[in-house]
C-alpha positions as CSV (number, residue, x, y, z in Angstrom):
1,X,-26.0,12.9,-0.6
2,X,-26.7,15.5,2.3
3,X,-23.4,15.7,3.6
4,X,-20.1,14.8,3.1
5,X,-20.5,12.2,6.1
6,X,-23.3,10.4,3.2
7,X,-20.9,10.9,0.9
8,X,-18.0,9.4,2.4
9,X,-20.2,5.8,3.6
10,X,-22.3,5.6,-0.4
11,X,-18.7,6.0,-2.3
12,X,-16.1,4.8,0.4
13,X,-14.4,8.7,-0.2
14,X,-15.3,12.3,-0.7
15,X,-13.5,13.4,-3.8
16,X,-16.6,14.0,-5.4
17,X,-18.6,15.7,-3.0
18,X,-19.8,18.9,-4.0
19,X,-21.4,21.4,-0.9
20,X,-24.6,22.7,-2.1
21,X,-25.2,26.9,-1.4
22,X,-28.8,27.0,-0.3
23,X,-30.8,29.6,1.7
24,X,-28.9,28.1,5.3
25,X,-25.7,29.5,3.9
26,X,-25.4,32.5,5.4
27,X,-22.5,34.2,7.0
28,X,-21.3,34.8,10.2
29,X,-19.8,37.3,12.4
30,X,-18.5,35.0,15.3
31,X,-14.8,35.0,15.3
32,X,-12.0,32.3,13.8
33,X,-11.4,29.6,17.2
34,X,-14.3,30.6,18.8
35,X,-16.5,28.3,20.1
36,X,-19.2,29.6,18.4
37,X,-17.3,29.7,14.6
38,X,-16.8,25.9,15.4
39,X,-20.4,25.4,16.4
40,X,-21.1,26.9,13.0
41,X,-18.8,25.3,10.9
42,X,-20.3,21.8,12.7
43,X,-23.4,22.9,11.4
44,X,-22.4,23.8,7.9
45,X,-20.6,20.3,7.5
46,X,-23.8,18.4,8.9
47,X,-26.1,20.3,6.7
48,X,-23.8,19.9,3.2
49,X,-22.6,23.3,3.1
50,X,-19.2,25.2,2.3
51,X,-17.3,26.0,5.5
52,X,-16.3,29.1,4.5
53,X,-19.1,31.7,4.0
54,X,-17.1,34.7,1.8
55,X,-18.7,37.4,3.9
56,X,-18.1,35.2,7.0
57,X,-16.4,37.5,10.0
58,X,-12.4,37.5,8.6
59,X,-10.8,39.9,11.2
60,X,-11.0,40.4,15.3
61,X,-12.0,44.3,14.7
62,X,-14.3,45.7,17.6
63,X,-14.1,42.7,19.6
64,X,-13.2,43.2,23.3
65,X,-12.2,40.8,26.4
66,X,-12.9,37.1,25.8
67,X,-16.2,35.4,23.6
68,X,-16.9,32.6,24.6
69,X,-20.4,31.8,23.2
């Protein structure tokens, strides 16, 4: 199963779905409710990863005026 999406129509749920850490899993420094953190976390669902990365970007230091890449 690739994602949880495969998971979910193979077993009818997603309890046992486990995402897999491989070399796409790397984090990022776009902000939480950004546009660009949910493009990310879209891709890290469609691609069977975790959605949180642990060195992912966890506060809005040095960020100035609105992002909305």
């Amino acid at each position: 199963m690739r994602n949880v999406f495969e998971a979910i129509l193979q077993c009818g749920h997603d309890e046992d779905f486990v995402p897999q850490e491989t070399e796409d899993f790397v984090p990022t420094d776009a902000p939480a409710g950004s546009p660009a953190k949910v493009r990310i976390l879209a891709e890290r669902v469609q691609k069977g990863l975790p959605l949180w990365h642990p060195e992912d970007r966890s506060d809005y230091s040095g960020l100035t005026g609105v992002d909305d890449s």
